[in-house]
C-alpha positions as CSV (number, residue, x, y, z in Angstrom):
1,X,-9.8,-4.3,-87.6
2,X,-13.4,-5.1,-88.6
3,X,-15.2,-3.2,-91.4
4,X,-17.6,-1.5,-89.0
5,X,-14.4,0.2,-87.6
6,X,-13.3,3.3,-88.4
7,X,-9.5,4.3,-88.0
8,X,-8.0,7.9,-87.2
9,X,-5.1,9.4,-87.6
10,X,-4.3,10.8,-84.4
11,X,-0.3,11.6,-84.0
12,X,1.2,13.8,-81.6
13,X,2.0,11.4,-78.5
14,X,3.7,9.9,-81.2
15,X,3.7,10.5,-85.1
16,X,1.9,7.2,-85.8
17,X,-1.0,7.0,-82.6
18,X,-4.1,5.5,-84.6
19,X,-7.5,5.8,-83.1
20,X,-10.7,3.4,-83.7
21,X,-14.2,4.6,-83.3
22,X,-17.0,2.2,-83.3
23,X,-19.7,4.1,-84.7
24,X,-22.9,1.7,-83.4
25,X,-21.5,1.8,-79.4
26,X,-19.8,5.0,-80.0
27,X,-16.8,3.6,-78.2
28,X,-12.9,4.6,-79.0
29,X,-10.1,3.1,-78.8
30,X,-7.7,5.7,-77.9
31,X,-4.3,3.9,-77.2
32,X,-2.0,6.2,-75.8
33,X,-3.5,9.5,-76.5
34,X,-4.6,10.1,-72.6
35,X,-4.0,8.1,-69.5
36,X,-6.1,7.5,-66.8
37,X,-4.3,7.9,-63.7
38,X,-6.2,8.3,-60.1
39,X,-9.9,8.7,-62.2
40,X,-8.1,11.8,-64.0
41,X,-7.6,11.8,-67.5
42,X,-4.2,13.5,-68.6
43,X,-1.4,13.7,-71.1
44,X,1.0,11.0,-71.7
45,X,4.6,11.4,-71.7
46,X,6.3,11.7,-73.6
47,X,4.3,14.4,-76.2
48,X,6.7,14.7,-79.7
49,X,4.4,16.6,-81.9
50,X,2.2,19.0,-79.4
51,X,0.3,20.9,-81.9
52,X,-0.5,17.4,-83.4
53,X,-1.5,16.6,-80.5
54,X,-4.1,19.0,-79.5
55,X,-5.4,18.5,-83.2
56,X,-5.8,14.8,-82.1
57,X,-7.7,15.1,-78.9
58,X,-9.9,17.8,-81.0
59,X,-10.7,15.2,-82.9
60,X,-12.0,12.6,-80.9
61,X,-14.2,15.2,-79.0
62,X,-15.8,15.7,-82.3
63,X,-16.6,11.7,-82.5
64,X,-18.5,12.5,-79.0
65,X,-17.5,9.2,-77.8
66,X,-19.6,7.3,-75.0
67,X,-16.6,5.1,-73.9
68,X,-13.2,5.2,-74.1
69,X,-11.2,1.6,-74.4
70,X,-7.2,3.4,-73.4
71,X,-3.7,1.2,-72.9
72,X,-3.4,2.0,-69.6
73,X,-6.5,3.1,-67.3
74,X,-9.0,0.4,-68.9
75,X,-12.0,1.5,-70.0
76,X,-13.2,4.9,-69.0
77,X,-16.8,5.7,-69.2
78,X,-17.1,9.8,-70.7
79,X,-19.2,12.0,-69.1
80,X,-20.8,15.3,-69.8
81,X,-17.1,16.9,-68.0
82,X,-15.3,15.2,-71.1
83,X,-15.0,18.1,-73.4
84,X,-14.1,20.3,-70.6
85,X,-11.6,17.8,-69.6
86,X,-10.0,17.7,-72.9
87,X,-10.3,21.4,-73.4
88,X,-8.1,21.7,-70.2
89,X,-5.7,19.2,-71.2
90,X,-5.0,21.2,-74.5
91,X,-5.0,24.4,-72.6
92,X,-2.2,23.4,-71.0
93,X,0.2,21.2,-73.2
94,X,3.0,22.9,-74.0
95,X,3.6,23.3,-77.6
96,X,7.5,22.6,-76.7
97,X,7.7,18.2,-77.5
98,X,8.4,17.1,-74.2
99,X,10.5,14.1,-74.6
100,X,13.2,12.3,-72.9
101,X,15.7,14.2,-75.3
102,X,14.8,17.6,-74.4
103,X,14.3,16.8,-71.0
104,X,17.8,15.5,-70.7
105,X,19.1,18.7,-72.7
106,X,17.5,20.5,-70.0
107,X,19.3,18.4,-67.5
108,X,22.9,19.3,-69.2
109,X,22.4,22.9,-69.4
110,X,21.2,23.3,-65.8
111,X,24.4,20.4,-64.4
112,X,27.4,22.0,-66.4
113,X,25.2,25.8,-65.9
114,X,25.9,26.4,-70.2
């Protein structure tokens, strides 16, 4: 990544997500970290480290990004709602990891009712 980049540490929707903030646009490339789905930024699944993860997105809220380049949703423009919106979103992530494992644990218990 170019020297004018910086990179972040930002684990929780996995234990490796990396974040880069362009300091002169203010724009961050945020991978994974949300999805934009119907103009609605939310959590991706599947979440392995939750309290990682709500340090993560408190983290890029700090950066006060303008723009937002994400894997999936394009870019998203942030608005004067964004900390609100992340607040939410951390409000509300459980701090049980929600993967395909536990899901699928979940799934066993409830079929053979153990």
């Amino acid at each position: 990544f170019p020297s004018h980049d910086t990179a972040l540490k930002t684990p929780g929707h996995t234990p490796l997500d990396t974040c880069f903030f362009r300091e002169a646009s203010r724009t961050l490339y945020i991978g994974d970290l949300l999805i934009l789905n119907r103009g609605k930024l939310i959590r991706p699944y599947p979440i392995y480290e939750p309290s990682n993860y709500v340090l993560s997105l408190k983290k890029i809220l700090e950066l006060r990004p303008k723009k937002l380049l994400m894997a999936h949703g394009g870019i998203y423009d942030v608005t004067e709602k964004f900390p609100q919106q992340i607040e939410t979103i951390c409000k509300f992530t459980s701090q049980t990891p929600r993967t395909h494992h536990f899901l699928f644990k979940i799934f066993l218990k409830r079929f053979f009712k153990i």
